[in-house]
C-alpha positions, 0 to 999 in steps of 0.5 A: 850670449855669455858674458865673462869679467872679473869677479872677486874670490868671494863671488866665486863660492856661489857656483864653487860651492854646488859644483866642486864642494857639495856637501862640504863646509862652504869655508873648503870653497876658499883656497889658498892663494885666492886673495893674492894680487896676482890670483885672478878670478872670472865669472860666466854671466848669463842674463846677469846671473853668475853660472861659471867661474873660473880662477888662475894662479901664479903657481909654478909646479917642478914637474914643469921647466917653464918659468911663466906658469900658471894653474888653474884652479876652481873652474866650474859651470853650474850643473843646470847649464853644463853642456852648452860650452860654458866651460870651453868659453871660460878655459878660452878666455883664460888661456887668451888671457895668459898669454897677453901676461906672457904665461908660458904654460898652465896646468892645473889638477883635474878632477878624473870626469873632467879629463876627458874634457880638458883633453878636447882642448889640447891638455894632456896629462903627466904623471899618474893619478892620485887622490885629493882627500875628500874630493876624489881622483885627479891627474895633472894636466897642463898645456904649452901656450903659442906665441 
């Protein structure tokens, strides 16, 4: 059974970097806003090997009237453990986390395969697509949380 705790922004390159930036300079793996005191990192452990991550930022978008938001950014499973569920687990357990922080809403940019994926767990997308340069095609997706 995985195990997910909190990790540091740095942990985070070893699965960011093969996942999200191959090929790029390990330095387009820090984002902005990681070593902020209230950016929050987690990592998926299996056998105490680190194979997904995940980060969440308090970050409010203006497409969006709430006024607790947060965005997920950096969520990634190494590719030789996709499919086992590892990224619903950790999308899960951020999305418990938030609302315990009395988060309102989160919504983050993703990528065009992953779309699909976030729309299973109850995202939906606003606006139309647009490119990040370098890393491809994305559309913002976002989800209310319940009380």
């Amino acid at each position: 059974m995985p195990d997910i705790k909190k990790i540091t922004a740095q942990q985070t390159f070893s699965v960011r970097h093969p996942v999200l930036r191959k090929g790029l300079p390990i330095e387009s793996c820090r984002f902005d806003g990681d070593d902020l005191a209230t950016t929050h990192h987690f990592g998926l452990f299996e056998k105490n090997a680190l194979i997904g991550v995940i980060s969440v930022f308090e970050m409010a978008n203006l497409l969006f009237d709430s006024t607790n938001q947060a965005q997920i950014r950096g969520m990634a499973v190494l590719e030789n453990h996709q499919g086992n569920g590892y990224g619903s687990d950790l999308v899960r357990y951020v999305e418990q986390f938030l609302q315990q922080q009395t988060t309102d809403l989160i919504w983050f940019n993703a990528r065009e395969n992953a779309v699909r994926f976030y729309k299973k767990m109850g995202y939906e997308i606003i606006g139309n697509a647009f490119e990040i340069k370098g890393v491809g095609v994305h559309f913002v997706m976002f989800k209310v949380l319940s009380r």
